[in-house]
Residue frames as a rotation matrix with the C-alpha (Angstrom) as fourth column:
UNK 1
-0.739 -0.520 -0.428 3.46
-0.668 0.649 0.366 10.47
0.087 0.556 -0.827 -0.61
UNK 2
-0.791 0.343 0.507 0.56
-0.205 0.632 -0.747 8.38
-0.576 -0.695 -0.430 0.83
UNK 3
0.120 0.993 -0.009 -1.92
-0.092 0.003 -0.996 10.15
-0.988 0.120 0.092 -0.21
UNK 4
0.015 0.001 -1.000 -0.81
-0.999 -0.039 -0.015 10.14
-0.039 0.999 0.001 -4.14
UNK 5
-0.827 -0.519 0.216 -0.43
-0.538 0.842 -0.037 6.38
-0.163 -0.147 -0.976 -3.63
UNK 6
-0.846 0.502 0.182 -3.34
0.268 0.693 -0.669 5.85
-0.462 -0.517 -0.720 -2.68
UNK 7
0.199 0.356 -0.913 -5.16
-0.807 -0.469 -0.359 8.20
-0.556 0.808 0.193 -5.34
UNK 8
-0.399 -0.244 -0.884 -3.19
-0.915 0.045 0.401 6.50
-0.059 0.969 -0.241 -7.77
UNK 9
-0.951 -0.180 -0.252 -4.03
-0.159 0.982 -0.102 2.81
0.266 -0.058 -0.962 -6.58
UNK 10
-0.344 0.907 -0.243 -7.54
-0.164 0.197 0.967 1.07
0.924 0.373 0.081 -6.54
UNK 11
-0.631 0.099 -0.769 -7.96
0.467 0.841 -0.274 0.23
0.620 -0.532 -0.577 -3.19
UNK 12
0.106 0.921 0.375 -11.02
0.067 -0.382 0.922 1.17
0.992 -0.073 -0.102 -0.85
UNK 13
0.092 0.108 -0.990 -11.73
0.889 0.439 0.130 1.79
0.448 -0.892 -0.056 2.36
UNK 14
-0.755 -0.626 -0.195 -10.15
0.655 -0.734 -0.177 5.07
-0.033 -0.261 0.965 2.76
UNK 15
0.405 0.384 0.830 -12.32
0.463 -0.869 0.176 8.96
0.788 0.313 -0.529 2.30
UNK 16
0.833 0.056 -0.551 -11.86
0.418 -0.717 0.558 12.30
-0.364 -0.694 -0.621 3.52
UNK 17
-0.242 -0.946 0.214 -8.24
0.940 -0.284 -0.191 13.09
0.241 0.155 0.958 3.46
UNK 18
0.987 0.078 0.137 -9.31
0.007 -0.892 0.452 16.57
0.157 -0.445 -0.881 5.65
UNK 19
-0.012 -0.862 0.508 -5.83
-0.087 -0.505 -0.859 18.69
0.996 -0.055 -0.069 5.84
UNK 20
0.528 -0.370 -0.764 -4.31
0.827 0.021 0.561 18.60
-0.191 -0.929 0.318 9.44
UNK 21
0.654 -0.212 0.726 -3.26
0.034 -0.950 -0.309 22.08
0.756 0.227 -0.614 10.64
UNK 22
0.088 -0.674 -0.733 0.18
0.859 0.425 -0.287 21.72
0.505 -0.604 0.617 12.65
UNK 23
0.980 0.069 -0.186 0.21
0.182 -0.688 0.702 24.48
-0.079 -0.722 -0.687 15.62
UNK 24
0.686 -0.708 0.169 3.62
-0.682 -0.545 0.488 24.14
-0.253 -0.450 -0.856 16.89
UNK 25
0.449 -0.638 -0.626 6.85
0.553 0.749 -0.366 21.54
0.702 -0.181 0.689 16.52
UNK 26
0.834 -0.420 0.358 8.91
-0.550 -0.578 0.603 21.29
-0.046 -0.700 -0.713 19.13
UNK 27
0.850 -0.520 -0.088 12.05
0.479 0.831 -0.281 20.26
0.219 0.197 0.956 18.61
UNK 28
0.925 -0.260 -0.277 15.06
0.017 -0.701 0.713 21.48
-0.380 -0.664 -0.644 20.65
UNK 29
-0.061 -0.995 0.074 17.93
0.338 0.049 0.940 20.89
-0.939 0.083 0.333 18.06
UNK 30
-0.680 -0.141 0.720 16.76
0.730 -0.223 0.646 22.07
0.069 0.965 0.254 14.80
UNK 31
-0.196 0.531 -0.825 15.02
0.067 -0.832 -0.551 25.56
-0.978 -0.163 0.127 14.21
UNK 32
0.270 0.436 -0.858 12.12
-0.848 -0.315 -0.427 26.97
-0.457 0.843 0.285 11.49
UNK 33
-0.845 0.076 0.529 11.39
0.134 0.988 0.072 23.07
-0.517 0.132 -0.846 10.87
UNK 34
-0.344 0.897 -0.278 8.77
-0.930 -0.366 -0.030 22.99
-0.129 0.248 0.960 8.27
UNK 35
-0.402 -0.089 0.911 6.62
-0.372 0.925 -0.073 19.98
-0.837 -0.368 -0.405 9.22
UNK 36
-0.944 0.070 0.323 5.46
0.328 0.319 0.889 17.70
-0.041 0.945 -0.324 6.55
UNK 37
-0.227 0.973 -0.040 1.62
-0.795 -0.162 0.585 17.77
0.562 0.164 0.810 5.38
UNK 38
-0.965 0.184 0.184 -0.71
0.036 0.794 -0.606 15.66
-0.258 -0.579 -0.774 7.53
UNK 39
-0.401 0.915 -0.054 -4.07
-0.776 -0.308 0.550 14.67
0.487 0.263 0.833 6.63
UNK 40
-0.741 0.240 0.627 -6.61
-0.401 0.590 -0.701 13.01
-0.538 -0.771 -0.341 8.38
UNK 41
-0.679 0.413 -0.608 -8.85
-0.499 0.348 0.794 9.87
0.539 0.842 -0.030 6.44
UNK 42
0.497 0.859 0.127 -12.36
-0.859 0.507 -0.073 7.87
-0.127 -0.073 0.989 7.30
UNK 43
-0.980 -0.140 0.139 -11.44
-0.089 0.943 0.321 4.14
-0.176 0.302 -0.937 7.71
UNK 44
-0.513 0.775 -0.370 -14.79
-0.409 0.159 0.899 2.78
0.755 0.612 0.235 6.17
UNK 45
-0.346 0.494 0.798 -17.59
-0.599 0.538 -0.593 1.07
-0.722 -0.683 0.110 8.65
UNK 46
-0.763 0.191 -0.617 -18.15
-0.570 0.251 0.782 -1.69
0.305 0.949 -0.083 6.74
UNK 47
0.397 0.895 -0.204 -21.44
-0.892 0.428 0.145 -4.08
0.217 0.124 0.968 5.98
UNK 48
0.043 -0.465 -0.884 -18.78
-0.417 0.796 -0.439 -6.88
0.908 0.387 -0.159 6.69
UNK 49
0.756 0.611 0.234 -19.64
-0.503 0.314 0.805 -8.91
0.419 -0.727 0.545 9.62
UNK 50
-0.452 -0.785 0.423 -17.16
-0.892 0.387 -0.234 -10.79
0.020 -0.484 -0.875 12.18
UNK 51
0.115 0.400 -0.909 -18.09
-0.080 0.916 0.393 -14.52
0.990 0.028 0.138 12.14
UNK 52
-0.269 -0.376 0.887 -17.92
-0.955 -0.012 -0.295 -14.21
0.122 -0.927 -0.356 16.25
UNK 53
0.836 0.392 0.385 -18.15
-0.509 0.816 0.274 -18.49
-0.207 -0.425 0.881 16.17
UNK 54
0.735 -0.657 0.166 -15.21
0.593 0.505 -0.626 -18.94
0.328 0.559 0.762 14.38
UNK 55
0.313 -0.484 0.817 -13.63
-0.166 -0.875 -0.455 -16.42
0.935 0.007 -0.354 15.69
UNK 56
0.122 0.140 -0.983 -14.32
0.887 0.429 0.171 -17.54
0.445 -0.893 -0.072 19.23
UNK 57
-0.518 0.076 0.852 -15.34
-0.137 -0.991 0.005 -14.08
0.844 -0.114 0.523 19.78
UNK 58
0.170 0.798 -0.578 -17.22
0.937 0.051 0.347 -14.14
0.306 -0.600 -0.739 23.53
UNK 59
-0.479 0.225 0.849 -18.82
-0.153 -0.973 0.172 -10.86
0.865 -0.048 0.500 24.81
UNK 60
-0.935 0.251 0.249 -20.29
-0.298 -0.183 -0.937 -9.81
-0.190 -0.950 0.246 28.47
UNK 61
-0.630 0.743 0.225 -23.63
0.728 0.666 -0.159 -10.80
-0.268 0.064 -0.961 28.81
UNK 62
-0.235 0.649 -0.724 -26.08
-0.233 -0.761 -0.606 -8.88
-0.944 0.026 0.330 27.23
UNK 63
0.502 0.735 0.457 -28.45
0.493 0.191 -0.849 -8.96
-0.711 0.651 -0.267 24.01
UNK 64
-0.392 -0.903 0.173 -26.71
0.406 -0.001 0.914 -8.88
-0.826 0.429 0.367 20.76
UNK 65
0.263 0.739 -0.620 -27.57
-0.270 -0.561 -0.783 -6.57
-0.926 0.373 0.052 18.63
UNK 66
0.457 0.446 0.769 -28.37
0.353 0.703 -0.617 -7.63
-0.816 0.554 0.164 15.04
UNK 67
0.994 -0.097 -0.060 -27.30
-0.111 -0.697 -0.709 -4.34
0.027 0.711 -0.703 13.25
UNK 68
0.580 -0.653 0.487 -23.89
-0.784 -0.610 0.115 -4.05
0.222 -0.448 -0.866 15.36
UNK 69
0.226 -0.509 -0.831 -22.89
0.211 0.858 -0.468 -7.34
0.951 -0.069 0.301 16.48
UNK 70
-0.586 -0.690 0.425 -22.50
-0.344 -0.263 -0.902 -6.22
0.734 -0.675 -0.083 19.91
UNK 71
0.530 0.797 0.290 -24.22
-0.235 -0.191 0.953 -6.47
0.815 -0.573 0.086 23.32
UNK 72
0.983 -0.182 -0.031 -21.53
-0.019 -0.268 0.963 -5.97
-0.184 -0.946 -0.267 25.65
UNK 73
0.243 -0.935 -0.258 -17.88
-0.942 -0.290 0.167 -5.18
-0.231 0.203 -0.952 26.03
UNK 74
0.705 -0.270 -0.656 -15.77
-0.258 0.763 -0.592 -7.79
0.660 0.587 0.469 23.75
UNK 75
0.500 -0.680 0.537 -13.42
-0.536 0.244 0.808 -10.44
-0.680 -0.692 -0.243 26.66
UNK 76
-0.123 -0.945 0.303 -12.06
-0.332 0.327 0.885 -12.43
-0.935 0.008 -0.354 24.29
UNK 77
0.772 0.203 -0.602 -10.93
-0.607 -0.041 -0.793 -13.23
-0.186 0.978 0.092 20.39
UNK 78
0.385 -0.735 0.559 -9.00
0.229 0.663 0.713 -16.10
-0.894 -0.147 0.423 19.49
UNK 79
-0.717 -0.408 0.565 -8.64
0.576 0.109 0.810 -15.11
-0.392 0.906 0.157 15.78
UNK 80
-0.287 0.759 -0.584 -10.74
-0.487 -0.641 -0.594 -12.97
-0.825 0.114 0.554 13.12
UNK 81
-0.869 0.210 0.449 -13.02
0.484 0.554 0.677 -14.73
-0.106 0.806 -0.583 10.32
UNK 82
-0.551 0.773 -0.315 -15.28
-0.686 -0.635 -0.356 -12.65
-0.475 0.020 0.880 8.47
UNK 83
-0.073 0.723 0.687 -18.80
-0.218 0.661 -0.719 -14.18
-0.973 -0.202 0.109 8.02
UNK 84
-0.639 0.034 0.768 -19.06
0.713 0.400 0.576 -15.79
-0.288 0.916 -0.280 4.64
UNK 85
-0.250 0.391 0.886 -20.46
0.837 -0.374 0.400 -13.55
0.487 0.841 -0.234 1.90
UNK 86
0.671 0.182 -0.718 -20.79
0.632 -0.648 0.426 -10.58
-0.388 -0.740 -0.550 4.36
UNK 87
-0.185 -0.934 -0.307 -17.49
0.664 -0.349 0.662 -9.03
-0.725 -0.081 0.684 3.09
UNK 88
0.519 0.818 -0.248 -18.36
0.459 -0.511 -0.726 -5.95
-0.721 0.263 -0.641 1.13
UNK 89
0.506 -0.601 0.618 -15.07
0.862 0.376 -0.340 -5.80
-0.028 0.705 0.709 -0.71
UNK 90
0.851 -0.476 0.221 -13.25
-0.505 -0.858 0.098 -2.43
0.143 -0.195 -0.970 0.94
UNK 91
0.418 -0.871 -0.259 -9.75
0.472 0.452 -0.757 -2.99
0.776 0.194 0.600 1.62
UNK 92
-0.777 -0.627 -0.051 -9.42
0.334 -0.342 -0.878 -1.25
0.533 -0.700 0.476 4.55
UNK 93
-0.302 0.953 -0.018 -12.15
0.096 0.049 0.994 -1.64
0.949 0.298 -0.106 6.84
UNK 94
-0.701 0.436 0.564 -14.21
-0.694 -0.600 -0.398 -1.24
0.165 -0.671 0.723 10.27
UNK 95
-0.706 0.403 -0.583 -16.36
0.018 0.833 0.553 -4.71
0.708 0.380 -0.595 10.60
UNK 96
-0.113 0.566 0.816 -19.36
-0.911 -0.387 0.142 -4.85
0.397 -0.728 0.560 12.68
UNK 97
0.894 0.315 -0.318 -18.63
-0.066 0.795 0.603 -6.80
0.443 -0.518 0.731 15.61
UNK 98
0.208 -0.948 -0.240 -15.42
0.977 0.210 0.017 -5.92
0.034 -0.238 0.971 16.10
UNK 99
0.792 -0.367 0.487 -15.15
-0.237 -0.921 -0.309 -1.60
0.562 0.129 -0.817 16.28
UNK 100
0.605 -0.796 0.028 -12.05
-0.386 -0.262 0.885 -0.47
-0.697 -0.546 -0.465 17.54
UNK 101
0.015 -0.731 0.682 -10.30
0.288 0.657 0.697 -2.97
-0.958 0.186 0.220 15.27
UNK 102
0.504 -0.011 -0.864 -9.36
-0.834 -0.269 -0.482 -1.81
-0.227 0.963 -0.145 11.47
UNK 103
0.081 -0.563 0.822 -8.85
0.271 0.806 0.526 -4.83
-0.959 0.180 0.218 9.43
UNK 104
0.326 -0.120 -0.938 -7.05
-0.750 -0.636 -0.180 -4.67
-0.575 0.762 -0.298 6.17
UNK 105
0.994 0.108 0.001 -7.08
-0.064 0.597 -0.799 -6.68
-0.087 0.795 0.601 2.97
UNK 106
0.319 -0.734 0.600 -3.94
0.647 0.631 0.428 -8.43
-0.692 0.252 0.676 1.42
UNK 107
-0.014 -0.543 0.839 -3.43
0.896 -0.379 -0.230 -6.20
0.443 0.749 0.492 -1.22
UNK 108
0.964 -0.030 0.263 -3.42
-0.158 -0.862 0.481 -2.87
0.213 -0.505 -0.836 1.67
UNK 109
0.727 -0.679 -0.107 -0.66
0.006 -0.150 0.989 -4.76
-0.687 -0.719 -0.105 2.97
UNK 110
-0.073 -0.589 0.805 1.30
0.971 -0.226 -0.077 -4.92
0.228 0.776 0.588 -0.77
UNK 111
0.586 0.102 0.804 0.44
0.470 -0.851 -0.234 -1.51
0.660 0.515 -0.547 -0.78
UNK 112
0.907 -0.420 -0.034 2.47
-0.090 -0.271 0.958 -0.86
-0.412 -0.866 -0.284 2.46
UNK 113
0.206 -0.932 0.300 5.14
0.358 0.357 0.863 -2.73
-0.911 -0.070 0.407 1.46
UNK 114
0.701 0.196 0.685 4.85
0.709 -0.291 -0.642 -1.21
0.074 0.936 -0.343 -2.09
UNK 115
0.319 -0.280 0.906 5.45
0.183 -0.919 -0.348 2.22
0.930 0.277 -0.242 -0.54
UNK 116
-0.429 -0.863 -0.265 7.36
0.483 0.029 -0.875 1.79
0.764 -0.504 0.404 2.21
UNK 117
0.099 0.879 0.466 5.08
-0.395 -0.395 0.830 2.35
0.913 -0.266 0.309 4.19
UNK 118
-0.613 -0.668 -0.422 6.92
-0.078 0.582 -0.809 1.73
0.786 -0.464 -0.409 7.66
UNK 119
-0.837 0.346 0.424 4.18
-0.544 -0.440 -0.714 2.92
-0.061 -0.828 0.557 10.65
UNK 120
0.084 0.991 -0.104 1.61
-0.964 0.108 0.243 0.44
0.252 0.080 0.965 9.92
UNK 121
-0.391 -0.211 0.896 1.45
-0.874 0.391 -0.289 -2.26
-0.290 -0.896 -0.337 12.26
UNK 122
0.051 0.464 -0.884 -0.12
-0.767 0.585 0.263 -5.56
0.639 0.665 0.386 10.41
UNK 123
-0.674 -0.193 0.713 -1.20
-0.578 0.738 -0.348 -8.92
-0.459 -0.647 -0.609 12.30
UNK 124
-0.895 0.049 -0.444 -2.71
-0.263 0.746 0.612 -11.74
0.362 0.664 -0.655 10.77
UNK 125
-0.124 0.932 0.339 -5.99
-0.752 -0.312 0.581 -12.58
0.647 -0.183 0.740 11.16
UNK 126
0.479 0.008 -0.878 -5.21
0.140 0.986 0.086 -16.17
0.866 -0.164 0.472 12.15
UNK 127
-0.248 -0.701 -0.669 -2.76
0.780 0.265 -0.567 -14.92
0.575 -0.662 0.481 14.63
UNK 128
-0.431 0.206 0.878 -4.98
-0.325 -0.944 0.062 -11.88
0.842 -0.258 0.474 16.10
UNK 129
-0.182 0.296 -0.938 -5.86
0.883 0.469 -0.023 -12.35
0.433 -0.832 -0.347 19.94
UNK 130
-0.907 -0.260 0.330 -6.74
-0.221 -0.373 -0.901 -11.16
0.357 -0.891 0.281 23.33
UNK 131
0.005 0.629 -0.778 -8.15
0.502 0.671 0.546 -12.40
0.865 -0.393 -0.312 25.97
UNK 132
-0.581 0.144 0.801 -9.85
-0.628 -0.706 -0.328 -10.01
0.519 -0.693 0.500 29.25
UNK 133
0.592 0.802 -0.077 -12.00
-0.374 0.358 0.856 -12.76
0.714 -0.478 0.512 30.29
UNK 134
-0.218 -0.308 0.926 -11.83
-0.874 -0.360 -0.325 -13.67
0.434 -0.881 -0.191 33.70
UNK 135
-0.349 0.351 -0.869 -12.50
-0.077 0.913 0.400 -17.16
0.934 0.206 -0.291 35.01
UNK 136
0.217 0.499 0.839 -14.87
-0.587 -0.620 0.520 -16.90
0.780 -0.606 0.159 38.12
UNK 137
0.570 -0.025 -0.821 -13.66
0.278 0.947 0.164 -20.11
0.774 -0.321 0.546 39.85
């Protein structure tokens, strides 16, 4: 169901769709379960940049690289804001300065809610946090 959705519907961000090959279910009350299809997709790495000032993005000490946005493990994010004109216009996306995190466009989340799409977790950008930093005092 996903994937025809998402065929049918404009949005980027996605590629691949590589079959998943299910071994075994276990399941100790129903027998000769045939599981659905699973495929596995590419979230894009995008050219789209975290604004880490607006964000109030602070990282470990170390030289930030230009390409990546990094130079040490991320301690804390008060919020996400992507850098003006940086934004590269996927809809589902990888940002550099932020890996680990998949952010997703306003019309991904219609498309959730479109298709019932219940397993996708969604947090505002305004309301995205976390904070590892440590105060040395």
């Amino acid at each position: 169901m996903f994937l025809e959705s998402w065929n049918k519907s404009k949005l980027i961000g996605l590629s691949g769709f590589f079959n998943v090959s299910i071994l075994r279910v276990k399941n100790n009350r129903k027998r000769n379960i045939v599981p659905p299809r699973y495929f596995l997709a590419n979230i894009a790495r995008s050219r789209t940049a975290i604004d880490a000032k607006r964000s109030v993005l602070i990282q470990e000490n170390g030289e930030i690289c230009p390409e990546c946005r990094l130079g040490g493990g991320i301690k804390r994010v008060a919020r996400v804001v992507i850098e003006r004109n940086s934004w590269a216009g996927e809809d589902i996306f990888i940002a550099r300065g932020m890996p680990g995190t998949v952010i997703v466009t306003e019309y991904f989340k219609e498309f959730c809610e479109n298709n019932e799409i219940k397993n996708a977790v969604l947090i505002e950008a305004e309301k995205y946090f976390f904070d590892f930093y440590r105060s040395e005092n």
